[in-house]
C-alpha positions as CSV (number, residue, x, y, z in Angstrom):
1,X,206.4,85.4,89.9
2,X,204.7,81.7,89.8
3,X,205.1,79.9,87.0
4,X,201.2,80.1,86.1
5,X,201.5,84.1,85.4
6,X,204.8,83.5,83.5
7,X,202.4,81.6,81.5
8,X,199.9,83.7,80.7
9,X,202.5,86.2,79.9
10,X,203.5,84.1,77.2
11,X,200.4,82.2,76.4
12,X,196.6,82.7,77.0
13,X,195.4,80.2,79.6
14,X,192.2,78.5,79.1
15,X,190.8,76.7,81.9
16,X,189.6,72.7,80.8
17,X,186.8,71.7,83.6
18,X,182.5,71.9,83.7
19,X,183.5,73.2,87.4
20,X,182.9,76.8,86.9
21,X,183.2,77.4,90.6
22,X,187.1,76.6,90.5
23,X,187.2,78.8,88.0
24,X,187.6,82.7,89.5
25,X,190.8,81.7,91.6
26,X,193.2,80.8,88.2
27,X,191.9,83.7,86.5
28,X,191.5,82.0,83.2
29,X,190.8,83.8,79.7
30,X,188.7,80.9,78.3
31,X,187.5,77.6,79.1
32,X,186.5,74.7,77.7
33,X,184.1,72.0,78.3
34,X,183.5,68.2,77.0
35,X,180.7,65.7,77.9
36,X,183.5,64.1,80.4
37,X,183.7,67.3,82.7
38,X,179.8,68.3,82.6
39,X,179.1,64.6,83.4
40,X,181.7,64.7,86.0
41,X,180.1,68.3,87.4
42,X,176.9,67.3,87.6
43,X,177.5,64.0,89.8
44,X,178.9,66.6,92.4
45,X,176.1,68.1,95.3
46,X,177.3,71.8,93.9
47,X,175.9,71.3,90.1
48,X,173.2,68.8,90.7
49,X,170.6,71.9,91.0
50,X,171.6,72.8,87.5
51,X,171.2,69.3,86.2
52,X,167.4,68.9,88.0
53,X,166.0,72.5,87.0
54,X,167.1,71.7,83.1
55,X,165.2,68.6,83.2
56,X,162.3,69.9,84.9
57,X,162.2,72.9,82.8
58,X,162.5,71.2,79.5
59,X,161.2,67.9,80.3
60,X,158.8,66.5,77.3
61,X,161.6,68.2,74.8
62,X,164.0,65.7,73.2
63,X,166.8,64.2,75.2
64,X,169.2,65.6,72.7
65,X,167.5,69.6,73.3
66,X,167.6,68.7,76.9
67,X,171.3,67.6,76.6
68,X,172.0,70.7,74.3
69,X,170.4,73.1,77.0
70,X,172.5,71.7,80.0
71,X,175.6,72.6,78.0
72,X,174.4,75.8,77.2
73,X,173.6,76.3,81.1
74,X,176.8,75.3,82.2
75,X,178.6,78.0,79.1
76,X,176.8,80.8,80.4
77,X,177.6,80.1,83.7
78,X,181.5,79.9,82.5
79,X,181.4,83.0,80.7
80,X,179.8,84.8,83.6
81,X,182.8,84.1,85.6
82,X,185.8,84.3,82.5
83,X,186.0,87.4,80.0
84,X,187.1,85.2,76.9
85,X,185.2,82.3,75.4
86,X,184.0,78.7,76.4
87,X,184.0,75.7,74.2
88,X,181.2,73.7,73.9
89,X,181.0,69.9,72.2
90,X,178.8,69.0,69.4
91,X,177.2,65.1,70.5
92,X,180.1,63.3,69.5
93,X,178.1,60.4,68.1
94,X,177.7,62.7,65.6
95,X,181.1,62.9,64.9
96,X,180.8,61.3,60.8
97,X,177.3,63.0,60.0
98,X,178.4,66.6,58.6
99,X,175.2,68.2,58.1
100,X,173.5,66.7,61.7
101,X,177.0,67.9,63.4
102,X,176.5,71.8,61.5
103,X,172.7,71.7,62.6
104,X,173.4,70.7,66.3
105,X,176.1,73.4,66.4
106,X,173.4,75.8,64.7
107,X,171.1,75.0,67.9
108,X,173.5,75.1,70.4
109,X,174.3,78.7,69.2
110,X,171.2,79.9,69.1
111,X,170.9,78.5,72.4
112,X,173.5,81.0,73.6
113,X,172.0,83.6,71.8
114,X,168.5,83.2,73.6
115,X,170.8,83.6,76.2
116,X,172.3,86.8,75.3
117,X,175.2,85.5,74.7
118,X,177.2,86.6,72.3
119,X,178.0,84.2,68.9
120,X,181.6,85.1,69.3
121,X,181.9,84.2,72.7
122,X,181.5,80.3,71.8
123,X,183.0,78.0,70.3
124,X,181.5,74.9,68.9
125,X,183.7,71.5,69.6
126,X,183.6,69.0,66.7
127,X,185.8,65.8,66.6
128,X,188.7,66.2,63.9
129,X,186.8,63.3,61.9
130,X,186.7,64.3,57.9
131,X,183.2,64.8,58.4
132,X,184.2,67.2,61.4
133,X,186.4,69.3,59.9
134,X,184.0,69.6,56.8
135,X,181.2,70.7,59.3
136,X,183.2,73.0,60.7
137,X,184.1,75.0,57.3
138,X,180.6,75.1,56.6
139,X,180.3,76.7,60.0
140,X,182.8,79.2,59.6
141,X,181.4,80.2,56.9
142,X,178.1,81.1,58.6
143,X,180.3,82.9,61.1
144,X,179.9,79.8,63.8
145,X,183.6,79.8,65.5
146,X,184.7,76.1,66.0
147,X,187.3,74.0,68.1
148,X,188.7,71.0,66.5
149,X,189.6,68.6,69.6
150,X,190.5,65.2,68.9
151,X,193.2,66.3,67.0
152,X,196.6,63.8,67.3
153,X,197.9,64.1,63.6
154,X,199.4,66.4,61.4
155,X,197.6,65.5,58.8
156,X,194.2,66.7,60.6
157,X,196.0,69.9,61.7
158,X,196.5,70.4,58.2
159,X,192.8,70.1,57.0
160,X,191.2,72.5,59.9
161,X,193.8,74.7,58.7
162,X,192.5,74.1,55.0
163,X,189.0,74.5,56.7
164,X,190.1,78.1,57.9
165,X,188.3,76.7,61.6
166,X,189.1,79.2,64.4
167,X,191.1,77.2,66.9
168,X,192.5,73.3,67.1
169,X,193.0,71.4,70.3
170,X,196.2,69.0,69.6
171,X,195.9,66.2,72.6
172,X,199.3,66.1,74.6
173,X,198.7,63.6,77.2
174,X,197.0,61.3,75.1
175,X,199.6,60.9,72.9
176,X,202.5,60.5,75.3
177,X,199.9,57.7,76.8
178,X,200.2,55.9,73.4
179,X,204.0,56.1,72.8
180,X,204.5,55.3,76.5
181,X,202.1,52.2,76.6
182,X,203.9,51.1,73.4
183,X,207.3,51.0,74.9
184,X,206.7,49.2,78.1
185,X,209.1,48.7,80.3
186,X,211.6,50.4,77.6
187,X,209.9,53.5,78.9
188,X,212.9,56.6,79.6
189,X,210.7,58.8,81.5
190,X,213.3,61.1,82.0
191,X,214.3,61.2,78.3
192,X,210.9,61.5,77.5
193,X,209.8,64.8,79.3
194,X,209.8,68.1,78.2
195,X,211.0,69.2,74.5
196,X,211.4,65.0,73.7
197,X,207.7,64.8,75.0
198,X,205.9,62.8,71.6
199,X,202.8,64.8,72.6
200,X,204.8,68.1,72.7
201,X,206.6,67.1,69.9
202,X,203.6,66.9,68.2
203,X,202.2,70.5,68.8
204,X,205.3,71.6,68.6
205,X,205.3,70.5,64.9
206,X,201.6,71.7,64.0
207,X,202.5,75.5,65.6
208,X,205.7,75.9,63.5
209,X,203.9,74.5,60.3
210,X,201.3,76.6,60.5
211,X,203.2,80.1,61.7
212,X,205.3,78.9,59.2
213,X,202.5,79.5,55.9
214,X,200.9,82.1,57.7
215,X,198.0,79.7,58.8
216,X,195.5,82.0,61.5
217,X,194.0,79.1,62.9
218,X,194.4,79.0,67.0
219,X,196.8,76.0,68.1
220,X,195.3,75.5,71.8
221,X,197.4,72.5,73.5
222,X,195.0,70.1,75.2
223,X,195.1,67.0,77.5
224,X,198.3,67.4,79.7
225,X,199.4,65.0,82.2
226,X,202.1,67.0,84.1
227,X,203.4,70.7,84.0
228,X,206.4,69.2,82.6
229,X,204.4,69.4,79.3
230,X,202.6,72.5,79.5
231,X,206.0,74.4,80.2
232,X,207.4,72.5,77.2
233,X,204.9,74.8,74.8
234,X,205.0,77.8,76.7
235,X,204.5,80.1,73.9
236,X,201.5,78.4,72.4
237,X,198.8,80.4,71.1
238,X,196.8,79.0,73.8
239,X,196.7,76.0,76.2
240,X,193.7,74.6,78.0
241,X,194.8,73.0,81.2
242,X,193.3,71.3,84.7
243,X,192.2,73.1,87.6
244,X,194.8,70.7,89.5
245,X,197.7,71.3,86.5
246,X,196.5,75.2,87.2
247,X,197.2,74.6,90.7
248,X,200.3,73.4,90.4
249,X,202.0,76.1,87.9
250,X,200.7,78.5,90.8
251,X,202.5,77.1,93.5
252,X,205.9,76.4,91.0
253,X,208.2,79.5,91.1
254,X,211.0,78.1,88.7
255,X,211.8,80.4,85.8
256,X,209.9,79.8,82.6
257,X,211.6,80.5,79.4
258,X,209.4,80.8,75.9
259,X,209.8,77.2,74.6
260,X,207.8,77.9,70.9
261,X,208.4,81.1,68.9
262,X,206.2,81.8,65.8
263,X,208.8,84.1,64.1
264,X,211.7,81.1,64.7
265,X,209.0,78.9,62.7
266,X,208.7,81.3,59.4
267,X,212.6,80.6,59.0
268,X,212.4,76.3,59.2
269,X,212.9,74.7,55.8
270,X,208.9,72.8,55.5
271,X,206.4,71.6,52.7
272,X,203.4,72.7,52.3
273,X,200.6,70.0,51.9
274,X,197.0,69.8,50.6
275,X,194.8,67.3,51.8
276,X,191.8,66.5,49.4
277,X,189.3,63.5,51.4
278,X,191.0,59.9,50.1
279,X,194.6,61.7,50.9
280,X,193.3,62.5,54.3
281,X,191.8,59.0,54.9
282,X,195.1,57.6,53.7
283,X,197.2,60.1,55.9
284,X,195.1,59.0,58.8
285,X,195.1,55.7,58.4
286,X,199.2,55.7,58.1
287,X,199.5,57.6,61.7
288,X,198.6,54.3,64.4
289,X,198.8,56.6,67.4
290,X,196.2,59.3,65.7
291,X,193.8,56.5,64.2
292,X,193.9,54.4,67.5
293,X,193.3,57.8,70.1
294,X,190.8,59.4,67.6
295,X,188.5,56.4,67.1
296,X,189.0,55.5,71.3
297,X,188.0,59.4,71.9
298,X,185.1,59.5,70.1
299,X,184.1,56.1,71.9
300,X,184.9,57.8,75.5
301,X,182.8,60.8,74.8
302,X,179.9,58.9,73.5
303,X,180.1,56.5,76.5
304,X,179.9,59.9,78.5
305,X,176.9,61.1,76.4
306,X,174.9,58.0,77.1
307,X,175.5,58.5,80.8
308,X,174.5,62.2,81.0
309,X,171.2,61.3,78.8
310,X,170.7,58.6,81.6
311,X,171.3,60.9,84.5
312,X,168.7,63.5,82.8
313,X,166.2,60.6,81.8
314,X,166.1,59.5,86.1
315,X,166.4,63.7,86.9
């Protein structure tokens, strides 16, 4: 057996990419999407059809509809091809405007709908901002799933769970980027890897807490830079991985062993903690890796954003 079914065995596999056509071959349960990938889809000959017949279909709608309705394209396309559900982002420079980030989530599902889509069958990405996490509450309520991505802290793990959102995306690689660029050359990368991962570590810590007090909020491990760290949370509820990391756990044959274990976590000796706003902004602000990665995220998406408006303002 490769080491991608072990996986899937042990943890449900969710494909990251916009390139549904890559998608059939890992046999994924869900995907997930971001402004990076679709921008990165649509610059290839294969999606530029999809990009062109949006624009001319909508064109004299807003640039943010237009946006919205590309997204939408691309998710139904992905959930033609998966059986589970796709993820799709919220603008991300709405990322400290609550109520605009709950109204542009209550388009894009309607969206799907017109589709014939089903509303469980999406999940609406928000940025784990404060004013994220309370958007995605209010969406729960209304029965609108959500996806907190973004997420490098404990402390926002803490408040989606609060939040009672659907499913989290903790950033592996991105973390391990931080701790690595901060050691330079004092870099182990061979101490580093696997269980003593900081990104691992850091998922590691957010599963055990929350099988711990019972928390039902999905903890989907994102952003991984080598299969060394997706093995490492084999286990995980879910993890959302590359079409080239997906490629490579199918050609590895090594034994996989579970590497997180919900019922180990209800024994662990751990404190539960309530975060009201200022104790949030406080926890935040204490954590230098989360507060540096969240705020250069949100940039990197936006910057990704203005490029795909600009693409479907020349379409």
């Amino acid at each position: 057996m490769n080491q991608l079914d072990a996986l899937k065995a042990l943890t449900t596999v969710v494909a990251d990419t916009g390139d549904f056509h890559q998608l059939a071959q890992f046999q994924p349960q869900d995907a997930t999407t971001n402004p990076s990938l679709i921008l990165k889809a649509v610059q290839k000959a294969d999606y530029a059809p999809l990009l062109t017949e949006t624009v001319q279909k909508f064109r004299g709608k807003p640039l943010d509809e237009v946006m919205d309705r590309l997204l939408v394209r691309f998710g139904a396309e992905i959930l033609s091809i998966i059986p589970g559900r796709v993820s799709t982002e919220v603008d991300a420079r709405l990322s400290f405007d609550t109520d605009a980030t709950v109204a542009r989530a209550q388009r894009i599902i309607a969206l799907y709908e017109a589709e014939g889509v089903h509303i469980d069958r999406v999940l609406i990405k928000i940025a784990s901002t404060w004013e994220g996490i309370q958007a995605a509450k209010a969406l729960e309520e209304q029965g609108i799933h959500t996806n907190l991505t973004l997420l490098f802290a404990q402390c926002q793990a803490i408040a989606c769970g609060q939040a009672k959102v659907q499913l989290i995306s903790p950033f592996v690689g991105r973390i391990y980027d931080w701790y690595k660029k901060q050691a330079g050359s004092n870099w182990d990368e061979a101490a580093m890897a696997g269980a003593n991962d900081p990104g691992v570590q850091s998922v590691k810590a957010i599963f055990d807490y929350y099988k711990h007090f019972g928390i039902n909020t999905e903890v989907m491990g994102a952003s991984f830079r080598n299969i060394g760290q997706v093995t490492a949370l084999a286990g995980c509820d879910l993890l959302t991985i590359s079409p080239e990391l997906l490629a490579q756990l199918a050609a590895a044959d090594a034994p996989l062993q579970p590497a997180l274990n919900a019922e180990a976590a209800k024994a662990l000796s751990l404190e539960r903690v309530q975060y009201d706003e200022a104790g949030f902004r406080f926890a935040l602000n204490e954590d230098a890796m989360a507060t540096e990665k969240l705020a250069e995220g949100i940039r990197a998406f936006v910057a990704d954003a203005i490029k795909l408006d600009k693409l479907l303002q020349s379409a």
